[in-house]
C-alpha positions as CSV (number, residue, x, y, z in Angstrom):
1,X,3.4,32.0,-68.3
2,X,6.0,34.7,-67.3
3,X,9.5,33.9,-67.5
4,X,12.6,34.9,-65.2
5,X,14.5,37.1,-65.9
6,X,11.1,39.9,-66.7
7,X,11.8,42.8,-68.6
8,X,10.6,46.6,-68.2
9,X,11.9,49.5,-69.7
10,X,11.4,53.4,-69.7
11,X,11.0,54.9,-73.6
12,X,11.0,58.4,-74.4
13,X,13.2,61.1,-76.5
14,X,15.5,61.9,-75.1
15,X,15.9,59.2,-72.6
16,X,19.8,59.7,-71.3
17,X,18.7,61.9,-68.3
18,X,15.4,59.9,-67.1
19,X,15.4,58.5,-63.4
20,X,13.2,55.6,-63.8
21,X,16.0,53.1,-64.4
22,X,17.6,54.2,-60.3
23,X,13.6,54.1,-59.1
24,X,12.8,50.7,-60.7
25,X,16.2,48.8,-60.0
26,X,16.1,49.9,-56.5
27,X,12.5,48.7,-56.2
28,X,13.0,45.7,-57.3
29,X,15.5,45.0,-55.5
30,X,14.0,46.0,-52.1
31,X,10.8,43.2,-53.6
32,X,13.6,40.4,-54.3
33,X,12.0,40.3,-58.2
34,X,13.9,39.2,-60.8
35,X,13.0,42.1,-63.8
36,X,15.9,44.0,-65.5
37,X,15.1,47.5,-66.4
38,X,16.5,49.2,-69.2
39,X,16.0,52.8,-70.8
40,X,15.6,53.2,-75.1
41,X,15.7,56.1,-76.6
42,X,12.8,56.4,-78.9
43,X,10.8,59.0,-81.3
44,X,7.2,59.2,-81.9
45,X,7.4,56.9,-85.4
46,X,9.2,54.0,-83.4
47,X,7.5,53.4,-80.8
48,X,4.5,51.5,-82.2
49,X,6.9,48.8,-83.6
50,X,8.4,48.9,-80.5
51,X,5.3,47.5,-78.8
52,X,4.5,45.4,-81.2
53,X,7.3,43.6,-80.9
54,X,7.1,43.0,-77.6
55,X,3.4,41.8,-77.9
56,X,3.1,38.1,-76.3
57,X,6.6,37.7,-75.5
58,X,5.6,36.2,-71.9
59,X,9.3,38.0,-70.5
60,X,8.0,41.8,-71.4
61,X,5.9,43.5,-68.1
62,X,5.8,46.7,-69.4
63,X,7.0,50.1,-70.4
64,X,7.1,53.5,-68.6
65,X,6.7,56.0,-71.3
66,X,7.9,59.8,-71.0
67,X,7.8,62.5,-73.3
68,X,6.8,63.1,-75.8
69,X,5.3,59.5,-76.2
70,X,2.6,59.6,-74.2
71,X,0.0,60.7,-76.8
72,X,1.0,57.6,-79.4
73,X,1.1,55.2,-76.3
74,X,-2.4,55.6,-75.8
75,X,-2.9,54.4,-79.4
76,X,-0.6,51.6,-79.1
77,X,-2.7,50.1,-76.0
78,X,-5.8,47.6,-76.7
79,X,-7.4,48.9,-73.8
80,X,-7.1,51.9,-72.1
81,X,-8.0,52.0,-68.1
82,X,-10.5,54.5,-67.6
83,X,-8.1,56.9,-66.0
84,X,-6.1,56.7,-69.2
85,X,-9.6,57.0,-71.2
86,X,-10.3,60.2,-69.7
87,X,-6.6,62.2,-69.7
88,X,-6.5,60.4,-73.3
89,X,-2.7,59.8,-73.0
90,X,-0.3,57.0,-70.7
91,X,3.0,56.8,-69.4
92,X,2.4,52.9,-68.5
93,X,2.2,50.1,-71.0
94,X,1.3,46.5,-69.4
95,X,1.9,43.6,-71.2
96,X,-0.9,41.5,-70.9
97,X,-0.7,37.3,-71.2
98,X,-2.3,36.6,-74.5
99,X,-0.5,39.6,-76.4
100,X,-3.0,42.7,-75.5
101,X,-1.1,45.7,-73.8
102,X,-3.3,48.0,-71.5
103,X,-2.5,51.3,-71.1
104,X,-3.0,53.3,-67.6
105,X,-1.8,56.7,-66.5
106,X,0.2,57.1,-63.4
107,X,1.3,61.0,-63.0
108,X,-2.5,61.5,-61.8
109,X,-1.8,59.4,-59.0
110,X,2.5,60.8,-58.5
111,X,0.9,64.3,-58.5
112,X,-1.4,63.5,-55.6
113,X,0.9,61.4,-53.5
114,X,3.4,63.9,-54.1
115,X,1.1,66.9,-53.0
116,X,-0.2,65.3,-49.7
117,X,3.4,64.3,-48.9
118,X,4.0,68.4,-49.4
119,X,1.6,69.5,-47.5
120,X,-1.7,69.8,-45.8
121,X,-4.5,69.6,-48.6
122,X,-8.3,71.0,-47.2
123,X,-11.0,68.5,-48.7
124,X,-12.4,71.1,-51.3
125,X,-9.6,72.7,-52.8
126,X,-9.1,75.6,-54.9
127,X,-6.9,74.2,-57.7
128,X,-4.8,75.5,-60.4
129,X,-2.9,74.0,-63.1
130,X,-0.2,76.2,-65.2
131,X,0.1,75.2,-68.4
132,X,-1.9,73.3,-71.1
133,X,0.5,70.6,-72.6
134,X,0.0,66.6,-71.7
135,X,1.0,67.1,-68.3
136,X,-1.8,69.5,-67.8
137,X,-4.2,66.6,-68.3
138,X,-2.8,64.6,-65.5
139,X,-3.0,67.5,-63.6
140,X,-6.3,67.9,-63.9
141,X,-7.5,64.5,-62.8
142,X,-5.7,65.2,-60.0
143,X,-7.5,67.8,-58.8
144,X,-10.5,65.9,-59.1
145,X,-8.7,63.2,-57.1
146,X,-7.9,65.8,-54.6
147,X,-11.6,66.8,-54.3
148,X,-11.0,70.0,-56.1
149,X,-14.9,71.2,-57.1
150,X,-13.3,72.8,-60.5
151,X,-9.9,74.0,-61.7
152,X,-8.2,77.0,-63.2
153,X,-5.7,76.2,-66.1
154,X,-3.3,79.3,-66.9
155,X,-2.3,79.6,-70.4
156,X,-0.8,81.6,-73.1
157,X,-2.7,79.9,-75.3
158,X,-6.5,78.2,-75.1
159,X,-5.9,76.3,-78.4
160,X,-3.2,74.2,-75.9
161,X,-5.1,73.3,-73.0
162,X,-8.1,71.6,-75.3
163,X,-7.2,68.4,-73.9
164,X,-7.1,69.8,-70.6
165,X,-10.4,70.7,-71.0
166,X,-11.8,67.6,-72.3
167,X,-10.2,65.3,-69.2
168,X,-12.2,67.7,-66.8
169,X,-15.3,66.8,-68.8
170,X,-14.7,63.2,-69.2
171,X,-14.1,63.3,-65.1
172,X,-17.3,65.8,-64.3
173,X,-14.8,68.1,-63.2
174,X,-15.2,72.3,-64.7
175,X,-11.8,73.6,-66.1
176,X,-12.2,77.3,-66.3
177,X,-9.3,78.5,-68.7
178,X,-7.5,81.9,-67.5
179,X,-5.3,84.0,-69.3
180,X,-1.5,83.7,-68.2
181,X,-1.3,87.5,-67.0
182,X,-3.7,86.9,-64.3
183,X,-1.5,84.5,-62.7
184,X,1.1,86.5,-60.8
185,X,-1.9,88.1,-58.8
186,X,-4.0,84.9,-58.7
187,X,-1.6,81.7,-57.0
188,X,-1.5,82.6,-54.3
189,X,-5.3,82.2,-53.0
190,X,-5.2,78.4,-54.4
191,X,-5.2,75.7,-51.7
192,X,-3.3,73.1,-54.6
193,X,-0.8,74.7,-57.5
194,X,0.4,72.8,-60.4
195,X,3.2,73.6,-63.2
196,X,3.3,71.6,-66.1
197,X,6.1,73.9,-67.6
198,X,9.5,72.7,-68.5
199,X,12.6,73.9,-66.9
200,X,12.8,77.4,-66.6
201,X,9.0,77.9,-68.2
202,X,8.0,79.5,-64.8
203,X,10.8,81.8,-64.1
204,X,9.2,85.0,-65.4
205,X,6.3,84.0,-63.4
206,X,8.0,83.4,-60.5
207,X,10.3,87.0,-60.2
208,X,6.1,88.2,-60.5
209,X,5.1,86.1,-57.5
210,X,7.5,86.9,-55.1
211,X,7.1,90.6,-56.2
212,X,3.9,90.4,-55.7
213,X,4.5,90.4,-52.1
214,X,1.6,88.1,-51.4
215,X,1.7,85.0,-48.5
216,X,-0.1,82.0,-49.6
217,X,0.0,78.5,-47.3
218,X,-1.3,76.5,-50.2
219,X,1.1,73.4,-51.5
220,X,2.6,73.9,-55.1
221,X,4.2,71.3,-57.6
222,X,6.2,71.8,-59.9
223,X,6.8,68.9,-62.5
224,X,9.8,70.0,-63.7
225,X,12.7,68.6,-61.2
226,X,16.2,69.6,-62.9
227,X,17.3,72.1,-62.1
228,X,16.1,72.1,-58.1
229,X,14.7,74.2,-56.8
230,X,13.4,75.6,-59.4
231,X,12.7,79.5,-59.4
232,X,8.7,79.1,-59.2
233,X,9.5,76.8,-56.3
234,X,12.3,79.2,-54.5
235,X,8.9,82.2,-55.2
236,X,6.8,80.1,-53.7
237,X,8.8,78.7,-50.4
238,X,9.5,82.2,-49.9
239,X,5.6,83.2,-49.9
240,X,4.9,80.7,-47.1
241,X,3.6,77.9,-49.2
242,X,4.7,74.3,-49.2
243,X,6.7,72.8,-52.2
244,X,7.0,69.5,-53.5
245,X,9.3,68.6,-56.3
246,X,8.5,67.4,-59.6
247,X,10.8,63.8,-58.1
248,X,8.4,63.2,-56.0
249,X,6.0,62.7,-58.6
250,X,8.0,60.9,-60.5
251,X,8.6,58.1,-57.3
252,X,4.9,58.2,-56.6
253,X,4.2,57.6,-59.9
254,X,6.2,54.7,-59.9
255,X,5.1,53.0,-57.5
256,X,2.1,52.4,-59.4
257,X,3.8,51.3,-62.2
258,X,6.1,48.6,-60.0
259,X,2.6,47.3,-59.3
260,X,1.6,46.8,-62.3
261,X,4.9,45.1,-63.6
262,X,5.4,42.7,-60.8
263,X,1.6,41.4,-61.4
264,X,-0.1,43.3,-59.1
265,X,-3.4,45.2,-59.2
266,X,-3.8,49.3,-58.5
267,X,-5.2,48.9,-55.2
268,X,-3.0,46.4,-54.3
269,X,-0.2,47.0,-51.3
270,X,3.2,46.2,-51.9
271,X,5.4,44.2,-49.6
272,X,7.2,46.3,-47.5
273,X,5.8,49.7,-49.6
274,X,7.8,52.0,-47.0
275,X,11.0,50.4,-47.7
276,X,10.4,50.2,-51.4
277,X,9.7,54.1,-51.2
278,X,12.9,54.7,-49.1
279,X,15.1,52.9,-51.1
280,X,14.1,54.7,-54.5
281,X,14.0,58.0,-53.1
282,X,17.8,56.8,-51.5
283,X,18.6,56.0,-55.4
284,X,18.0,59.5,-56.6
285,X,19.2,61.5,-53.5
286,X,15.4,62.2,-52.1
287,X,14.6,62.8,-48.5
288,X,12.9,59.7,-47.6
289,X,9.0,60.7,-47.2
290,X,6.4,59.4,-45.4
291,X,3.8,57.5,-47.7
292,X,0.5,59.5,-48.1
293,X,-2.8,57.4,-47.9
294,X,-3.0,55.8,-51.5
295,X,-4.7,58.1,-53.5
296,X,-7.9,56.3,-55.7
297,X,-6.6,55.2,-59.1
């Protein structure tokens, strides 16, 4: 039985300078549903008993998780969709009626509405991911979402993208590891970029790209969305390619998640979607944007 007012909440460390409080409340509000939304700062250790005491209490929807929770989410969950199964970590924790919490992953499908809102995407990309961490893994389902045949992860490091490696072979999908100083020569023939960096993780990267010289008219996203633009996306623009920022994925990806914590199913339509879309991207000072055809979750 759920109970009014519901409750949702973003968790993550730290939490003071997350977004998904302005997306949600706006949302919601646009939807006419009674579910407060709050932020909680959280570590690693906490957030199991975090969960666990929200198990079964019939006012709790769910949680948005952000970094770096997303890993010890997926072991908090009873059940894991299998698009969480195969990136092996979740930013979306459902409370289920009955006290079970499924756990689903969202960025895969902000990255892709994100990118098509960019940009024109061919059906076969040539992907790339930059970066190894948990992002990466989203990213790379993704790819496979965008039709991508195989994907190139740049990295400093193998030993980090493991996990990377392991979504593309849960999904079918190849993940061909490159070394980071092939990079600056290589974006610009990909159809579909991702970084996964933090702020200011591509920088180097980027005064290499735009001295490259090199045009590219492929779409690139970078994750990272403070400060904007960043200078991988400044490189980029400047090469001819189409941007779109790491808030875009963010909105997309919570779309998905107001789904889920208003009762919905994935596939479902929400009432009035474009106005639910225009009225979070008005909360965080975002360009209203079209919505893309709802990518397969």
């Amino acid at each position: 039985m759920r109970v009014s007012p519901a409750r949702a909440a973003v968790v993550g460390h730290p939490i003071g300078h997350s977004r998904s409080p302005d997306l949600h409340r706006a949302a919601y509000a646009v939807l006419g549903e009674d579910l407060e939304y709050t932020a909680h700062d959280l570590v690693e250790e906490q957030l199991p008993a975090f969960v666990d005491a929200r198990r079964g209490d019939p006012a709790w929807r769910g949680l948005s998780v952000t970094m770096p929770l997303k890993s010890v989410a997926a072991r908090c969950a009873d059940e894991l969709t299998e698009l969480g199964t195969a990136v092996g970590a979740v930013n979306t924790l459902v409370f289920r009626p009955g006290g079970t919490v499924l756990g689903h992953n969202t960025d895969v499908a902000g990255i892709v509405g994100a990118v098509r809102a960019a940009g024109a995407v061919p059906g076969t990309p040539a992907a790339a991911v930059l970066g190894g961490g948990g992002t990466a893994t989203a990213a790379v389902a993704a790819a496979q979402r965008l039709g991508a045949p195989a994907v190139d992860v740049f990295v400093r490091s193998a030993a980090r993208a493991e996990r990377a490696v392991e979504a593309g072979r849960g999904l079918g999908l190849p993940v061909r590891l490159r070394p980071w100083a092939e990079a600056p020569g290589a974006l610009a023939g990909y159809d579909v970029v991702v970084s996964t960096l933090p702020p200011h993780g591509a920088d180097e990267l980027a005064a290499q790209v735009a001295r490259s010289g090199r045009t590219t008219t492929g779409v690139l996203l970078d994750a990272a969305y403070d400060p904007w633009p960043s200078a991988i996306a400044r490189a980029w623009s400047g090469a001819g390619g189409a941007v779109a920022p790491g808030l875009d994925m963010l909105i997309y990806q919570a779309v998905d998640q107001i789904r889920l914590f208003t009762g919905r199913s994935l596939g479902d339509p929400l009432p009035r979607e474009q106005d639910v879309i225009a009225a979070m991207c008005t909360a965080v000072g975002r360009p209203i944007r079209a919505v893309p055809s709802r990518p397969r979750t």
